[in-house]
PyMOL commands that place a pseudoatom at each C-alpha (Angstrom):
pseudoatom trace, name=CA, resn=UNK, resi=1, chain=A, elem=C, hetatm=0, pos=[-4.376, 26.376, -24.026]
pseudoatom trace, name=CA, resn=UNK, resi=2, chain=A, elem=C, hetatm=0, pos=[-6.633, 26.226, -20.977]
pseudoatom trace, name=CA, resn=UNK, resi=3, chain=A, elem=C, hetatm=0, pos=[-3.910, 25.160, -18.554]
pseudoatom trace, name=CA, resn=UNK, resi=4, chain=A, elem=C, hetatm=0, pos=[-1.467, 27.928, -20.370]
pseudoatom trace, name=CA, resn=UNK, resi=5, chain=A, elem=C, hetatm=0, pos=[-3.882, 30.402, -19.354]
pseudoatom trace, name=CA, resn=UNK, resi=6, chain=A, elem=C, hetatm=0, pos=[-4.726, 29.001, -16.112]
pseudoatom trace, name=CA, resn=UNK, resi=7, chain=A, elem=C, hetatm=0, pos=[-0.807, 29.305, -14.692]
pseudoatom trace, name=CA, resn=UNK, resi=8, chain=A, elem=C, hetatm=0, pos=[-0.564, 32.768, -16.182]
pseudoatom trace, name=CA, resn=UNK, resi=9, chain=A, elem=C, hetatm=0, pos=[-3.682, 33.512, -14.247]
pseudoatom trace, name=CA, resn=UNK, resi=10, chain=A, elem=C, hetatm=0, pos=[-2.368, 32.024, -11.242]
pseudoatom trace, name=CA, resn=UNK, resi=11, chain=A, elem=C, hetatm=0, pos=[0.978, 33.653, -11.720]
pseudoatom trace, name=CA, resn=UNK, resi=12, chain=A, elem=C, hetatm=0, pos=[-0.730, 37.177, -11.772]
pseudoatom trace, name=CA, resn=UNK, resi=13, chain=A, elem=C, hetatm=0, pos=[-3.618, 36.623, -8.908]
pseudoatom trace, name=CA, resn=UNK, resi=14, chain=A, elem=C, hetatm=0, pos=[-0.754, 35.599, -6.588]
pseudoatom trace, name=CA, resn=UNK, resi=15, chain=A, elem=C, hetatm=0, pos=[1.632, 38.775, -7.894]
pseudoatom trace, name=CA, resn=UNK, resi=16, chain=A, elem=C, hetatm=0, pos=[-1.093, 41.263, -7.686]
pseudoatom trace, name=CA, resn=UNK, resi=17, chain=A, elem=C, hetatm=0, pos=[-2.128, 40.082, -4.341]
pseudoatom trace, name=CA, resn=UNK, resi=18, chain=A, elem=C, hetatm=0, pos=[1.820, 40.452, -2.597]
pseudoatom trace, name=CA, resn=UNK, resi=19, chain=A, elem=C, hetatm=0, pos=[1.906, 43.977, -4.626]
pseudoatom trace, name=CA, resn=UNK, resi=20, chain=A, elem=C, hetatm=0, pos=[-1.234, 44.978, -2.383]
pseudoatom trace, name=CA, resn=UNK, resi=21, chain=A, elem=C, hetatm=0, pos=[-0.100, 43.248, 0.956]
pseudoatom trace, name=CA, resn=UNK, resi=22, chain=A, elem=C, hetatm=0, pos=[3.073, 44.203, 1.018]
pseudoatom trace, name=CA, resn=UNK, resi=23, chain=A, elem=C, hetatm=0, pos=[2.146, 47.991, 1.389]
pseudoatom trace, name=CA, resn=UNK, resi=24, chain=A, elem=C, hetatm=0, pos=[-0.005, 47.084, 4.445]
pseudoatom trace, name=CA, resn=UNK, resi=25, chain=A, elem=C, hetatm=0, pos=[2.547, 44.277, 6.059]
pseudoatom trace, name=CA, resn=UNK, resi=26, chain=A, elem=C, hetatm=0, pos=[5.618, 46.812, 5.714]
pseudoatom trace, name=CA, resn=UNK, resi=27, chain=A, elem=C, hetatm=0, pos=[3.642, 49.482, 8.064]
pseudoatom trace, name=CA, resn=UNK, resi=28, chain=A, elem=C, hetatm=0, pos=[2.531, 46.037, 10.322]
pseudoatom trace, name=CA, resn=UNK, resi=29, chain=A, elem=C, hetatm=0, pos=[5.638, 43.398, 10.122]
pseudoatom trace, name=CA, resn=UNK, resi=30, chain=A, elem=C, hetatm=0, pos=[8.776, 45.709, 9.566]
pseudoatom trace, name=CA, resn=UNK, resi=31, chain=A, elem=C, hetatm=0, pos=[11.367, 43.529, 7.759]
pseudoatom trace, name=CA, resn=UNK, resi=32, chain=A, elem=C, hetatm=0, pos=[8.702, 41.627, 5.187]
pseudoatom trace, name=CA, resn=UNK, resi=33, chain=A, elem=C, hetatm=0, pos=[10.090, 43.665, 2.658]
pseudoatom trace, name=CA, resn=UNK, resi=34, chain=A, elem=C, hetatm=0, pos=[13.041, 41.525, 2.476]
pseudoatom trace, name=CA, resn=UNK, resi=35, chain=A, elem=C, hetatm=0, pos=[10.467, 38.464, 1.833]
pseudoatom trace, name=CA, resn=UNK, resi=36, chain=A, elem=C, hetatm=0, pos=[11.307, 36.371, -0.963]
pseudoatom trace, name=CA, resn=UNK, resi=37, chain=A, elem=C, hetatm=0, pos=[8.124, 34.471, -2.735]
pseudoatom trace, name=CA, resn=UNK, resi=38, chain=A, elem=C, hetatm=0, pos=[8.935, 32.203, -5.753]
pseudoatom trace, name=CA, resn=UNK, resi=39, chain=A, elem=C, hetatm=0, pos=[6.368, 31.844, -8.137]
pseudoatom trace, name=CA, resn=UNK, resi=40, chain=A, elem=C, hetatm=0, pos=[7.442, 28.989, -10.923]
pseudoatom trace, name=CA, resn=UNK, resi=41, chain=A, elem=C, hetatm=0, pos=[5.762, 27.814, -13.887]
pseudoatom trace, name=CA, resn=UNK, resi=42, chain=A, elem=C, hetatm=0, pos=[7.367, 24.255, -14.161]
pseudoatom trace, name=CA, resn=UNK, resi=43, chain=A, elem=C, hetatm=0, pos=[7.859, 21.755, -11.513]
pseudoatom trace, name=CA, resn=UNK, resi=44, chain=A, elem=C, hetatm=0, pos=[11.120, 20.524, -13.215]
pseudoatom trace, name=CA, resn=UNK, resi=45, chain=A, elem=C, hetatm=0, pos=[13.140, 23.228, -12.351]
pseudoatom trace, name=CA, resn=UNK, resi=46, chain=A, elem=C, hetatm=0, pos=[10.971, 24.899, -9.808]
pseudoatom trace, name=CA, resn=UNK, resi=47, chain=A, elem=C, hetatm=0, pos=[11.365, 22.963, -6.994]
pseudoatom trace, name=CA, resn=UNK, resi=48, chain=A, elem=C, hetatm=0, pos=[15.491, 23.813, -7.093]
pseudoatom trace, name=CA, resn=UNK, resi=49, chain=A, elem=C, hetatm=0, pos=[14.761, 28.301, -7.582]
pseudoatom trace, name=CA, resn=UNK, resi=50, chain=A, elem=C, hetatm=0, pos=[11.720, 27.866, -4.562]
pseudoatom trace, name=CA, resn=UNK, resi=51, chain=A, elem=C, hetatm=0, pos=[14.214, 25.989, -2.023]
pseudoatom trace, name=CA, resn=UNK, resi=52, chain=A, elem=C, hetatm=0, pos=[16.080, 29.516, -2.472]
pseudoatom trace, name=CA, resn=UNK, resi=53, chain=A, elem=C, hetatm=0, pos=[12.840, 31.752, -1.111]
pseudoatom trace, name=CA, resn=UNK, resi=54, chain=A, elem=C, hetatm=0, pos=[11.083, 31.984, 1.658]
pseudoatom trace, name=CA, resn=UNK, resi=55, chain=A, elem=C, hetatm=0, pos=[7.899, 30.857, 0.051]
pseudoatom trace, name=CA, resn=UNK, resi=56, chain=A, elem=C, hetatm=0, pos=[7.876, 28.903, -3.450]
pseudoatom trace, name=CA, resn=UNK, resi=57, chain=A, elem=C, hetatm=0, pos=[5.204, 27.830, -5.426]
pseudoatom trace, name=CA, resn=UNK, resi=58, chain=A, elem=C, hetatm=0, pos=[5.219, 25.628, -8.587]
pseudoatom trace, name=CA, resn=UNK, resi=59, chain=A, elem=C, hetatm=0, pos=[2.546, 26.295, -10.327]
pseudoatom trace, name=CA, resn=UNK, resi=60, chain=A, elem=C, hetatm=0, pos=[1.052, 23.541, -12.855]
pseudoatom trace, name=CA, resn=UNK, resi=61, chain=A, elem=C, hetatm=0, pos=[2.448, 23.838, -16.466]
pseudoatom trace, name=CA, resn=UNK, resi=62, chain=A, elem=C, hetatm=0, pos=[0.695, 22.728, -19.913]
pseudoatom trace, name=CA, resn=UNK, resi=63, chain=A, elem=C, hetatm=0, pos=[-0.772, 19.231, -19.677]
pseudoatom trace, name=CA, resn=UNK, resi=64, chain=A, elem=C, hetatm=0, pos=[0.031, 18.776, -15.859]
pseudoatom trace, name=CA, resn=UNK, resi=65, chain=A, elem=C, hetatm=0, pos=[-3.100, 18.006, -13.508]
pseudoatom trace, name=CA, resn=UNK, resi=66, chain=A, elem=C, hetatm=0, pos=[-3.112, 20.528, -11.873]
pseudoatom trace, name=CA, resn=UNK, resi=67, chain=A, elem=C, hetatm=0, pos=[-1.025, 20.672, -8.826]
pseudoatom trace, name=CA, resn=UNK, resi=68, chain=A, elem=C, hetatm=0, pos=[1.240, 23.055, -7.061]
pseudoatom trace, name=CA, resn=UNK, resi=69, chain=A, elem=C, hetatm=0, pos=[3.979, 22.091, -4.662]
pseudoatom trace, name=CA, resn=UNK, resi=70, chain=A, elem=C, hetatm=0, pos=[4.448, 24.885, -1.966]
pseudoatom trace, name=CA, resn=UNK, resi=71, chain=A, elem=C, hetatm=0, pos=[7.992, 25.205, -0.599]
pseudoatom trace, name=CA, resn=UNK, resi=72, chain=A, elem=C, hetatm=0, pos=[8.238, 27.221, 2.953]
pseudoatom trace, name=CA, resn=UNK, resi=73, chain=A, elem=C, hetatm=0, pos=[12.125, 27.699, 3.918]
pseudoatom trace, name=CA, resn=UNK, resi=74, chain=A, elem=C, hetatm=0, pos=[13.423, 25.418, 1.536]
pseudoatom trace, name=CA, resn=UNK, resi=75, chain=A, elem=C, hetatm=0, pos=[10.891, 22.178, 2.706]
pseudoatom trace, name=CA, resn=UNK, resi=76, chain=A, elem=C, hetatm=0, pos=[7.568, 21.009, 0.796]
pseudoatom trace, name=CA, resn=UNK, resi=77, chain=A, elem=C, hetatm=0, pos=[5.130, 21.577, 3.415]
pseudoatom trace, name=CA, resn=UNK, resi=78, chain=A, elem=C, hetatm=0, pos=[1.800, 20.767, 0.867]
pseudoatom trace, name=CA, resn=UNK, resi=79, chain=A, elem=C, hetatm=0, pos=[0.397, 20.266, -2.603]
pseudoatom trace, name=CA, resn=UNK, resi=80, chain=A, elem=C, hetatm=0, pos=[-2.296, 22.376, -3.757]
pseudoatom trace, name=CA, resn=UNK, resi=81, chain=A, elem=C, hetatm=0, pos=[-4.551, 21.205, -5.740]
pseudoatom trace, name=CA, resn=UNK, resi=82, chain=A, elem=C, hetatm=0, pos=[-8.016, 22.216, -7.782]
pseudoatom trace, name=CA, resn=UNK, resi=83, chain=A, elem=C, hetatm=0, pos=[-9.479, 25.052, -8.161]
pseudoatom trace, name=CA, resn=UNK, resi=84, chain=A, elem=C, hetatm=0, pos=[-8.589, 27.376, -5.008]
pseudoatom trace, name=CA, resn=UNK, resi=85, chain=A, elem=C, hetatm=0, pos=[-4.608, 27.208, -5.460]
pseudoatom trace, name=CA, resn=UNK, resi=86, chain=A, elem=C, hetatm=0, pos=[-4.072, 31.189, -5.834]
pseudoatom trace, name=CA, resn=UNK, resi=87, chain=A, elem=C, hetatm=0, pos=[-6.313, 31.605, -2.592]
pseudoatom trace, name=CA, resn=UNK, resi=88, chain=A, elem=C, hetatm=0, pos=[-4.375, 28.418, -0.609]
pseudoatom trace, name=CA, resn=UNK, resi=89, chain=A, elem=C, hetatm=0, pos=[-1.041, 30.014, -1.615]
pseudoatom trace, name=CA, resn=UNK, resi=90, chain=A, elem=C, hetatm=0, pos=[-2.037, 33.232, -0.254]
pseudoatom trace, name=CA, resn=UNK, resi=91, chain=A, elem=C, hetatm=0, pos=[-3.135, 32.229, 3.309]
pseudoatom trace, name=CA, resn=UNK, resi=92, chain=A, elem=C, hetatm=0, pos=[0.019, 30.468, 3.642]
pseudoatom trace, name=CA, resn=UNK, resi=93, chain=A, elem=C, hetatm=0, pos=[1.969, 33.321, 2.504]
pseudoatom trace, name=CA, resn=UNK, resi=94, chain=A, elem=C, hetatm=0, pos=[-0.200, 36.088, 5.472]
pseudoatom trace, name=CA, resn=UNK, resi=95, chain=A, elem=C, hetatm=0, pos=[0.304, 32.769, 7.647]
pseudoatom trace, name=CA, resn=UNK, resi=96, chain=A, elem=C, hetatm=0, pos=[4.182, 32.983, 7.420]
pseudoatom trace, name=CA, resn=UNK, resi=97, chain=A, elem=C, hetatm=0, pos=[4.436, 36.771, 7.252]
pseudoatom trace, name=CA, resn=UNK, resi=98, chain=A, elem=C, hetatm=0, pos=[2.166, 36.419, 10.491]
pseudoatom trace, name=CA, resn=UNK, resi=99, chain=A, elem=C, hetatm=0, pos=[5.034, 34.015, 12.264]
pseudoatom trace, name=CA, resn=UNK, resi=100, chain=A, elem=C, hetatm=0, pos=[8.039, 35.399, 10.908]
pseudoatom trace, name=CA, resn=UNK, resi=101, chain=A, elem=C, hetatm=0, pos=[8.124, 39.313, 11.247]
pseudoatom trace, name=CA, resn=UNK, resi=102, chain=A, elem=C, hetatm=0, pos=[7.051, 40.675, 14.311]
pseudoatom trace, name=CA, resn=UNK, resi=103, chain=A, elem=C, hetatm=0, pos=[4.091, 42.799, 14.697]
pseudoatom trace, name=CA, resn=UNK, resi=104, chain=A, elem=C, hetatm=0, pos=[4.387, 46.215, 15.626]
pseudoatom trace, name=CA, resn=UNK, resi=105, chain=A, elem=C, hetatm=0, pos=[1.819, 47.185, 18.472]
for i in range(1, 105): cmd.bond("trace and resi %d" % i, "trace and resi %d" % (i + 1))
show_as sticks, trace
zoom trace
């Protein structure tokens, strides 16, 4: 289904993009490495495994309009919605690394 394919999608734009980053942040914001990002495919139990990470998304299942709760330290801070989810969810995840591991000079 569409929406099938649209969460795996999701799922591997937001995976590919930490697998570049992190390369880059590790040299920039020591510590980042022990960053956890949940990425969940079902907003029944995803909400419970993100409040456990750093960052969580739920990503929208089959049938779901979609919409994707983001969890930072174990609060909802927003729903994403539409098309630019992936790219949302990965400004808030530079945003965090930004404010919570210190920059080298």
């Amino acid at each position: 289904s569409d929406l099938e394919a649209n969460f795996q999608e999701l799922a591997a734009k937001i995976q590919s993009y930490l697998r570049q980053q992190m390369p880059v942040w590790k040299k920039t914001h020591p510590g980042v490495e022990n960053m956890n990002v949940a990425v969940m495919g079902c907003i029944v139990n995803g909400p419970g495994e993100s409040k456990h990470a750093n960052i969580g998304i739920s990503l929208p299942g089959t049938g779901e309009s979609p919409a994707a709760p983001v969890f930072v330290d174990g609060v909802k801070v927003k729903t994403l919605r539409g098309e630019g989810i992936a790219e949302e969810f990965q400004l808030i995840v530079d945003e965090y690394v930004k404010a919570n591991y210190h920059a080298k000079n």
